[in-house]
C-alpha positions as CSV (number, residue, x, y, z in Angstrom):
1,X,72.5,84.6,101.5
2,X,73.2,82.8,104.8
3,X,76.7,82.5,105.4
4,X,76.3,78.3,105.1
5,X,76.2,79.1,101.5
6,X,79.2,80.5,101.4
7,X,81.4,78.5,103.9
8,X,80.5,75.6,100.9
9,X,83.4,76.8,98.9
10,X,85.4,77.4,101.0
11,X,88.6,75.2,102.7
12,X,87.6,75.6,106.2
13,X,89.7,73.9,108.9
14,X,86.8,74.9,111.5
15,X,83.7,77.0,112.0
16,X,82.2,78.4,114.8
17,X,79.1,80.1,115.8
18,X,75.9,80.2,114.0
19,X,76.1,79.3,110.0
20,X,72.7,80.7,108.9
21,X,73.5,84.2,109.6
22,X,72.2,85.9,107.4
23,X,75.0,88.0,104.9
24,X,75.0,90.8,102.5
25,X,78.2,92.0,101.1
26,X,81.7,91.0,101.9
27,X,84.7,93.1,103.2
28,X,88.7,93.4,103.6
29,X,88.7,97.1,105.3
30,X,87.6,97.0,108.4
31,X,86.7,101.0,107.5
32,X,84.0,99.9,104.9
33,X,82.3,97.6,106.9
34,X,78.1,97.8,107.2
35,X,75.6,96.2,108.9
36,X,75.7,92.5,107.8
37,X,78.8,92.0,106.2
38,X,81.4,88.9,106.2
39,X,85.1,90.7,107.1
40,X,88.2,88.6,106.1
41,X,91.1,88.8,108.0
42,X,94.2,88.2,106.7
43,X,97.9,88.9,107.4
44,X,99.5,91.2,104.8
45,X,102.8,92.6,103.9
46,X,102.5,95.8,105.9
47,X,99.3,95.3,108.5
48,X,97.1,92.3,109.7
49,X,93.7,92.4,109.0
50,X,93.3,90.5,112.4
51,X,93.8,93.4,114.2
52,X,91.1,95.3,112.7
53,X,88.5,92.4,113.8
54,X,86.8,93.9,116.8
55,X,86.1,97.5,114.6
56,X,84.6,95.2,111.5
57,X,82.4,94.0,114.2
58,X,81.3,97.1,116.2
59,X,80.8,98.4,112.6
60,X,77.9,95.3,112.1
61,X,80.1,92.8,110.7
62,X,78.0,89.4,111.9
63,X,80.3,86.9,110.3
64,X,84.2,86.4,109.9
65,X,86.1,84.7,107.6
66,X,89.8,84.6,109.5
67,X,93.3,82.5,109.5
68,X,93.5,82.8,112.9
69,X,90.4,82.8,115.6
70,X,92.5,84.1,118.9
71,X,91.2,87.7,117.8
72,X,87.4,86.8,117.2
73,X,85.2,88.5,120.0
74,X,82.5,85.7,121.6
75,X,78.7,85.3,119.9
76,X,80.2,86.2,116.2
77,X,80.2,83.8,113.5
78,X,83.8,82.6,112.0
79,X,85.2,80.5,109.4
80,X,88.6,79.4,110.1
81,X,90.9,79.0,106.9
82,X,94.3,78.1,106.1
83,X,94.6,81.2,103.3
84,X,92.4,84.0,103.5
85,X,92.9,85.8,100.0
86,X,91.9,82.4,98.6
87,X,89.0,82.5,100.9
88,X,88.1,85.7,100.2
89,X,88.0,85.4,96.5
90,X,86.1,82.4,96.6
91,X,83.5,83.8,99.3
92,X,82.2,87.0,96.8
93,X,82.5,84.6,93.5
94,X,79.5,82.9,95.7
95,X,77.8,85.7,97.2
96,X,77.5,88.0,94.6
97,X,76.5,84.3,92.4
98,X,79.4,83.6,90.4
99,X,78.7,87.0,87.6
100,X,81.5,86.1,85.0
101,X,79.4,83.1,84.1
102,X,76.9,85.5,83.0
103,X,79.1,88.0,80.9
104,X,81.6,87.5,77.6
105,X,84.7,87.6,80.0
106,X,88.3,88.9,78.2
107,X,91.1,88.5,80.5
108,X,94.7,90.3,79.7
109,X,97.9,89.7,81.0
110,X,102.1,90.0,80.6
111,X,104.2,92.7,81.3
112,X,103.7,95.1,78.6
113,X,100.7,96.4,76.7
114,X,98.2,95.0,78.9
115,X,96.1,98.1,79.5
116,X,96.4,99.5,75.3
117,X,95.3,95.8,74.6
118,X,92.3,95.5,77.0
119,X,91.7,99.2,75.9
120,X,91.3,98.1,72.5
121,X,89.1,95.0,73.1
122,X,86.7,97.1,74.8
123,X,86.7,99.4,71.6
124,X,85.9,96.8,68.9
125,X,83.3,94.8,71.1
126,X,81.2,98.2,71.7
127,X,81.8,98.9,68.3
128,X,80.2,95.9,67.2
129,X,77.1,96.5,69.7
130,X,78.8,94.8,72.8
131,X,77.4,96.5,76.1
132,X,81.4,96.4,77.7
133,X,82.7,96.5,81.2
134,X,86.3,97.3,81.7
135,X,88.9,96.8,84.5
136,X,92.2,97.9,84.0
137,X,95.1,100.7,85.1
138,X,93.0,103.6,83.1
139,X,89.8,103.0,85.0
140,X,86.8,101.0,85.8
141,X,84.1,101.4,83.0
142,X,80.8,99.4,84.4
143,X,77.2,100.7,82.6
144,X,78.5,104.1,81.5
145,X,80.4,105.1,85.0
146,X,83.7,105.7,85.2
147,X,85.9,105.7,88.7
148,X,89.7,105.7,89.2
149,X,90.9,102.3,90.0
150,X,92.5,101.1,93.4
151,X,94.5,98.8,91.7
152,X,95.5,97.3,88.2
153,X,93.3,94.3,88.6
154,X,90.7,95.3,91.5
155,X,90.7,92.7,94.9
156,X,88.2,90.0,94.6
157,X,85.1,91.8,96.4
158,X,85.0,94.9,94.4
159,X,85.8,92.8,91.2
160,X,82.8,90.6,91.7
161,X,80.8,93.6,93.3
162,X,81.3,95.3,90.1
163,X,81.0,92.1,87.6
164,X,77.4,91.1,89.3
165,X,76.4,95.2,89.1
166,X,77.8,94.8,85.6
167,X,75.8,91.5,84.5
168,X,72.4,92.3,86.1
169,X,72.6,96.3,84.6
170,X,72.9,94.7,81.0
171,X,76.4,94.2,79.9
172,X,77.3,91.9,77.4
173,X,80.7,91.8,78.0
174,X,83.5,92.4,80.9
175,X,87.5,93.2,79.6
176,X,89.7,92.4,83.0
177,X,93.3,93.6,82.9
178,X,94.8,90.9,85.0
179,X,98.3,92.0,86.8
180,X,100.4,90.1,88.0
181,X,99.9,90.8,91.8
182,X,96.4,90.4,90.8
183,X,96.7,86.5,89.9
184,X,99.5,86.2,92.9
185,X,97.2,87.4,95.8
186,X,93.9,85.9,94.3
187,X,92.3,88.7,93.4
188,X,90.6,87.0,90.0
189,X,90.4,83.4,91.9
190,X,87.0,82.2,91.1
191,X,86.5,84.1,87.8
192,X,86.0,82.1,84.4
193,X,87.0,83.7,81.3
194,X,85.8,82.8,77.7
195,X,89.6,84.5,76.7
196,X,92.8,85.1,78.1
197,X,95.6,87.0,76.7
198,X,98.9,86.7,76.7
199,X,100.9,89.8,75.8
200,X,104.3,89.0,76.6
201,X,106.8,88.5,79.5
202,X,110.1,90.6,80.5
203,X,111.9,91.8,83.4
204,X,109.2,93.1,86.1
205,X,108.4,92.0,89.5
206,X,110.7,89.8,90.5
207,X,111.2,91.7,94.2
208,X,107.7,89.2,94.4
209,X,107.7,86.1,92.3
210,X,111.7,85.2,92.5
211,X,112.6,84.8,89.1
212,X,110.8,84.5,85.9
213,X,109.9,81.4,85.7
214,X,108.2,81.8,88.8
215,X,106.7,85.1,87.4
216,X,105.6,83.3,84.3
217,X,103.5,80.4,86.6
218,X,101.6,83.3,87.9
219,X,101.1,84.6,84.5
220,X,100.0,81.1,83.4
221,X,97.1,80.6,85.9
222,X,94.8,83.0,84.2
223,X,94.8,80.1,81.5
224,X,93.4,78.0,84.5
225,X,90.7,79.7,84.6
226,X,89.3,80.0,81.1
227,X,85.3,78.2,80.6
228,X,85.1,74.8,78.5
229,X,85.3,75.8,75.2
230,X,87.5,79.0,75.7
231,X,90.5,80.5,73.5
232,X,93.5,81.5,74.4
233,X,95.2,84.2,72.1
234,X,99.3,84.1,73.1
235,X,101.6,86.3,70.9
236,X,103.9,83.4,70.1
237,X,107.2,86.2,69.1
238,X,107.5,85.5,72.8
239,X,109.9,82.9,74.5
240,X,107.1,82.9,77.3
241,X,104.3,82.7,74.6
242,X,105.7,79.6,72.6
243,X,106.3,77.8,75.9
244,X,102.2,79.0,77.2
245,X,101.2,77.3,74.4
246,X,103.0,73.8,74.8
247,X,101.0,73.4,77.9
248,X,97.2,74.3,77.1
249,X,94.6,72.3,76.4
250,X,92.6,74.8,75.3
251,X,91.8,76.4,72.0
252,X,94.7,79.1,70.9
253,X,94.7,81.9,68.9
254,X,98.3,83.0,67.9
255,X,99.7,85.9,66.5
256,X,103.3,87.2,65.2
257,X,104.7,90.1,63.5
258,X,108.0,88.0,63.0
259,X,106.7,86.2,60.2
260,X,106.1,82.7,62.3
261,X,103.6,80.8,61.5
262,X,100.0,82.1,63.4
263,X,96.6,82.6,63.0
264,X,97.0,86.5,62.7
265,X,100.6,87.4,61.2
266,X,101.3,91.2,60.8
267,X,103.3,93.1,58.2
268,X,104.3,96.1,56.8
269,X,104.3,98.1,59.3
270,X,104.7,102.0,58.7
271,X,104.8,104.0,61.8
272,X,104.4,108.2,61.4
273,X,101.8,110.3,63.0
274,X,99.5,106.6,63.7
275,X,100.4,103.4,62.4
276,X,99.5,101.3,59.5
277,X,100.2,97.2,58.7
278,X,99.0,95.0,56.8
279,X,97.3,92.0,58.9
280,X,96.8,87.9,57.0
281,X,93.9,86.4,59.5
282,X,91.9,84.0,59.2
283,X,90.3,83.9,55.3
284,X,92.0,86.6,53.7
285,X,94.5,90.0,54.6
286,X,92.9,93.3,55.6
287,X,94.6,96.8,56.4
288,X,94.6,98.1,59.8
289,X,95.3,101.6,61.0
290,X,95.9,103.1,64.2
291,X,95.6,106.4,65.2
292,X,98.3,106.5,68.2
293,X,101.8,105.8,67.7
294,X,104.1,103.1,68.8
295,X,105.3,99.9,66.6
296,X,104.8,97.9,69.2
297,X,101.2,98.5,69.4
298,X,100.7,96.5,66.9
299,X,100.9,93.5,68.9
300,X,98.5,95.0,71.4
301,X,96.0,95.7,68.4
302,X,96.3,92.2,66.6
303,X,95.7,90.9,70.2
304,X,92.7,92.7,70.7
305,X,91.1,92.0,67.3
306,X,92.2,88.2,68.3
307,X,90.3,88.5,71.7
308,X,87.4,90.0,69.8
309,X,87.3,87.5,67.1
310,X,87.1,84.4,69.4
311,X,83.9,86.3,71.4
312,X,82.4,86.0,67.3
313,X,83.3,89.2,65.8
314,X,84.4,89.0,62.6
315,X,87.8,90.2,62.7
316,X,88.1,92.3,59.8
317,X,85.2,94.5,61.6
318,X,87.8,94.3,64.8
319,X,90.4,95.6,62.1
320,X,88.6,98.2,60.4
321,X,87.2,99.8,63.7
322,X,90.9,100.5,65.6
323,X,90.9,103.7,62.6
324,X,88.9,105.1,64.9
325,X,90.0,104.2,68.2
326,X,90.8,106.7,71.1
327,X,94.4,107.1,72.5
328,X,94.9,105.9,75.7
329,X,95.3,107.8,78.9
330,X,98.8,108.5,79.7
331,X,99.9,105.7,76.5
332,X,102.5,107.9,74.6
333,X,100.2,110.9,75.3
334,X,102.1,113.5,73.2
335,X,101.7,117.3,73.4
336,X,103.2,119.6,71.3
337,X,103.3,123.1,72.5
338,X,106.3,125.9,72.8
339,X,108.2,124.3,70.3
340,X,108.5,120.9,72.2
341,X,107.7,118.1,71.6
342,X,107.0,116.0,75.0
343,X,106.0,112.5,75.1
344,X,104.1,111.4,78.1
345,X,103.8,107.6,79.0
346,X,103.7,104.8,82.2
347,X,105.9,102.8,80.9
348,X,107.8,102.1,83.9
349,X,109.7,98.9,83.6
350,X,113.2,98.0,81.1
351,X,111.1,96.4,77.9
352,X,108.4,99.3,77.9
353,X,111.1,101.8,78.5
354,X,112.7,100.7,75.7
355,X,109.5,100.3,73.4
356,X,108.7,103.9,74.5
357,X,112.5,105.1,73.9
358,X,113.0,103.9,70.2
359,X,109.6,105.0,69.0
360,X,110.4,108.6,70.1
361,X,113.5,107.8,68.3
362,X,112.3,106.4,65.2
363,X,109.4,109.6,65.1
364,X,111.8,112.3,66.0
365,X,114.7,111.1,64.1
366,X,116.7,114.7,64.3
367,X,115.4,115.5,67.7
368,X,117.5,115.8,70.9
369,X,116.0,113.6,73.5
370,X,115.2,114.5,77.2
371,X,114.4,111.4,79.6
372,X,112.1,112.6,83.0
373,X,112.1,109.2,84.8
374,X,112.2,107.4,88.6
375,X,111.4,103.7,89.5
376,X,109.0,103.3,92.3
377,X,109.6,102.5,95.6
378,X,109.5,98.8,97.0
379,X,109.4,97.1,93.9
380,X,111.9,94.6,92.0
381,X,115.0,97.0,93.1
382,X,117.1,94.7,89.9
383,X,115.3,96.5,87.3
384,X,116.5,100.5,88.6
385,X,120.0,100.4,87.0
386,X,119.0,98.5,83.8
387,X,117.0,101.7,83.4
388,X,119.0,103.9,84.5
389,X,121.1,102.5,81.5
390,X,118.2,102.2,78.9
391,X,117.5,106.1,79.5
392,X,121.1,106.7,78.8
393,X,121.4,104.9,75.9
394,X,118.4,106.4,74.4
395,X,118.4,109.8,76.1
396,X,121.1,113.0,75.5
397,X,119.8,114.1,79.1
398,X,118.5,112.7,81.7
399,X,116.7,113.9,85.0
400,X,116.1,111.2,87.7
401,X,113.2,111.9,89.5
402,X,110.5,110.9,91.3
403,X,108.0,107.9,91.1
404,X,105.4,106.2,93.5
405,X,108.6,105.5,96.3
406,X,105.8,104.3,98.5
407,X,108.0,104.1,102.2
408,X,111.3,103.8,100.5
409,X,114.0,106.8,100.6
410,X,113.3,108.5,97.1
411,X,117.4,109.4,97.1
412,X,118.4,105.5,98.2
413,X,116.1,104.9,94.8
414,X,117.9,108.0,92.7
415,X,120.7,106.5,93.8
416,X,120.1,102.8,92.7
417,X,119.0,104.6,89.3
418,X,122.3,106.1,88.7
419,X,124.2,102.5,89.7
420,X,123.4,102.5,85.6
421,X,124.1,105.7,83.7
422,X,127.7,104.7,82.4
423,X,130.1,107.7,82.6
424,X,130.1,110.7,80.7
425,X,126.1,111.3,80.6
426,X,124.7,114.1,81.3
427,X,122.1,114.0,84.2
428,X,120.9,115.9,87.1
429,X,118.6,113.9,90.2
430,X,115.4,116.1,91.2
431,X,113.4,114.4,93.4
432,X,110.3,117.2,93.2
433,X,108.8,115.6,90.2
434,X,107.1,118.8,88.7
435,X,110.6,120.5,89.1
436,X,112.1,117.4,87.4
437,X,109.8,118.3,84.7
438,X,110.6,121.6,84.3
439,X,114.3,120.9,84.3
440,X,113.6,119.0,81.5
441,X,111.8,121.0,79.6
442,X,114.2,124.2,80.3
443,X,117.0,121.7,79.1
444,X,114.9,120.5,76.1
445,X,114.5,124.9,74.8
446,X,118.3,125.1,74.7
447,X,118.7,122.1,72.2
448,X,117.5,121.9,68.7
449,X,114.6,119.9,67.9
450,X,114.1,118.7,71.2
451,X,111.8,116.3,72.6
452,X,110.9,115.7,76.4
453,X,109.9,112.3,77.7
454,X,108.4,111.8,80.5
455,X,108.3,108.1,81.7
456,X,106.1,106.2,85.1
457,X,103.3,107.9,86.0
458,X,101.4,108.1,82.4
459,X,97.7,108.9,83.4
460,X,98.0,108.3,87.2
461,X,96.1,111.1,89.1
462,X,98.5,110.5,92.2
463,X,101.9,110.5,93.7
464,X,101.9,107.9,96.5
465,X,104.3,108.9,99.4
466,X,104.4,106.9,102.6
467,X,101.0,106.1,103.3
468,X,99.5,109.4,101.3
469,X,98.2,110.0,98.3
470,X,99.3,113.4,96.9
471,X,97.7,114.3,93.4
472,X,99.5,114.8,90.9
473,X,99.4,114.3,87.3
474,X,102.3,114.7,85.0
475,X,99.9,116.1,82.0
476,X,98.8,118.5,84.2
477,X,102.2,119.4,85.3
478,X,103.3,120.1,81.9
479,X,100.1,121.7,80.7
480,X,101.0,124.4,84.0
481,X,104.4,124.9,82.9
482,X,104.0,125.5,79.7
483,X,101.4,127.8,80.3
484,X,98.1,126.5,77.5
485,X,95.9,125.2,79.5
486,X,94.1,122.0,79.6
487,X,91.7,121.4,76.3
């Protein structure tokens, strides 16, 4: 495509150089760059992308898409724009020819149970025959590869890199987990979905949006970008939900376990080793069983048959195909081993915490509970002693440990934890997270009935310190101290 085509979307406050080069992929790392490519320069939080101009070049870059032209080398090609992400997401949507127009497109977002419900979508529509891409926290799934994801909700290059590989390989359908941070920075800008979920909306990220109202507006926009004719599926047990739906002028599909008035309204549930609940949709009531624990996934399942049924799949066949359904990585992942019980799981802000907390509770009535948990570095600081209190009131002891503390002191963190843990709990702070674990599982072998939770990391393959990536995985942690194995 020459680059003409794609300046035609774009907000440009001047251009420079010649228009019909000719272009082939589009970067953001300078370190990626090939032979042909568009780099976009924008300022970020910790570097400016401006400054990496001259190496996308040397590298073959022959066009730039930048905010501000004082670092653009003579005889190059250059778009000037007022906001780059915006540009940027906007720029691959057209070069890799808008894919999400070509694929069933599922978008999910809130604070908790995003990735368990866009896990689950992806598990009804293949088993009802759906060729299905997914994005989310657990991985990227395009045409039977799987990769580790960069982010929650990928930046807008690889996202429509991926969508257009996705589209043209065959794939029926694409389930994008849609973050926050994703819809702030424009990462899914330019993307049209035939659904959008909403999960629900609590404490989380407010070190970016503000507030929660502000928080909520950036949740909201995915409904912005739904196709004519699309659905919206809103859980409407939510303050945030009811209030979504006052707004839209699209189609909804609602859903409640509260007994409110919904398309899908849930009941009965029993919780044990899975879960069972009886589900009234529309036309008539159907049984639905789940083979992973956790009340609250219940929500995340009636979403998902929801999603399903507005892509045209009947949703009793959504229902009666979650018997079946894999557990997700690092989603109340439990191991039983030693005579322990330990509970593995990302959640890692208040509401999930608690979710997590008084199902453990609620299955291991008699047990004696041991909380492993940290809050990760540069995020909303708010939320560290509200956990710190949540473990407490859940938890008989407690190690404070260890998350993602990014380049934030790990002990100014531990200490911001502790803020909350009233007086008169029992607690130690390890910072080595696999010595935090074993702490906790020494702790858990003097008490009766123990169980171990260990909370924030869930599946994650690494621990990110300053500008590294260490691996680490806390299943593998506990598999090596307690001495089975893996499988």
């Amino acid at each position: 495509m020459k680059f003409v085509g794609i300046l035609s979307v774009l907000e440009v406050n001047d251009v420079l150089g010649d228009t019909d080069a000719e272009v082939t992929d589009i970067y953001y790392d300078s370190r990626a760059v090939r032979p042909g490519g568009v780099f976009v320069a924008y300022r970020g939080a910790r570097s400016d992308g401006h400054d990496f101009i001259v190496d996308a070049v040397e590298k073959g870059a022959n066009a730039l898409i930048v905010e501000d032209v004082s670092c653009v080398p003579d005889g190059v090609s250059v778009a000037v724009v007022p906001d780059g992400r915006r540009a940027m997401a906007l720029a691959a949507t057209r070069l890799f020819d808008n894919p999400s127009a070509s694929l069933r497109m599922v978008g999910v977002t809130g604070t908790d149970g995003k990735t368990t419900t866009a896990w689950l979508v992806k598990y009804i529509l293949t088993s009802a025959g759906l060729e299905t891409a997914l994005f989310s926290t657990v991985g990227v799934f395009v045409g039977g590869e799987e990769r580790p994801p960069k982010l929650t909700t990928s930046e807008a290059p690889d996202l429509q890199r991926d969508l257009r590989r996705a589209a043209d390989g065959g794939t029926d359908a694409a389930v994008v987990e849609c973050s926050s941070h994703g819809l702030y920075f424009d990462r899914i800008t330019g993307t049209e979905f035939d659904v959008a979920v909403f999960t629900n909306l609590s404490h989380d990220h407010l070190d970016l949006h503000g507030n929660a109202d502000s928080y909520f507006a950036t949740k909201r926009r995915l409904f912005d970008m739904l196709k004519p004719g699309g659905a919206a599926v809103v859980n409407i047990d939510d303050e945030y939900g009811r209030r979504l739906i006052d707004g839209l002028a699209a189609k909804c599909l609602t859903f409640s376990g509260q007994g409110q008035e919904g398309d899908f309204v849930f009941c009965n549930l029993i919780p044990g080793g899975g879960l069972n609940f009886d589900l009234d949709g529309p036309g008539g009531t159907a049984a639905v069983s789940l083979p992973f624990a956790g009340t609250y996934n219940a929500y995340n399942a009636v979403a998902a048959i929801a999603a399903a049924y507005a892509l045209g799949v009947p949703w009793t066949d959504g229902a009666a195909a979650l018997a079946d359904a894999p557990y997700v990585p690092g989603r109340f992942e439990t191991i039983e081993a030693d005579g322990l019980t330990v509970v593995i799981d990302y959640a890692h802000a208040p509401q999930a915490m608690v979710n997590v907390l008084e199902e453990v509770r609620a299955t291991y009535p008699d047990a004696n509970v041991v909380v492993v948990f940290g809050c990760p570095g540069e995020r909303d600081r708010e939320k560290r002693p509200v956990m710190g209190g949540i473990a407490s009131r859940y938890g008989d002891f407690l190690v404070v440990t260890n998350d993602d503390p990014f380049y934030e002191d790990p002990a100014v963190i531990a200490d911001e934890v502790v803020a909350g843990i009233p007086e008169g709990t029992e607690f130690v702070i390890e910072l080595d997270r696999a010595a935090a674990i074993g702490i906790g599982l020494d702790e858990a072998r003097k008490r009766e009935a123990a169980a171990v939770v260990i909370l924030g990391k869930g599946h994650e393959t690494v621990q990110k310190i300053g500008g590294r990536e260490i691996p680490y995985n806390d299943r593998e942690t506990v598999l090596k101290l307690l001495e089975i194995g893996d499988g």
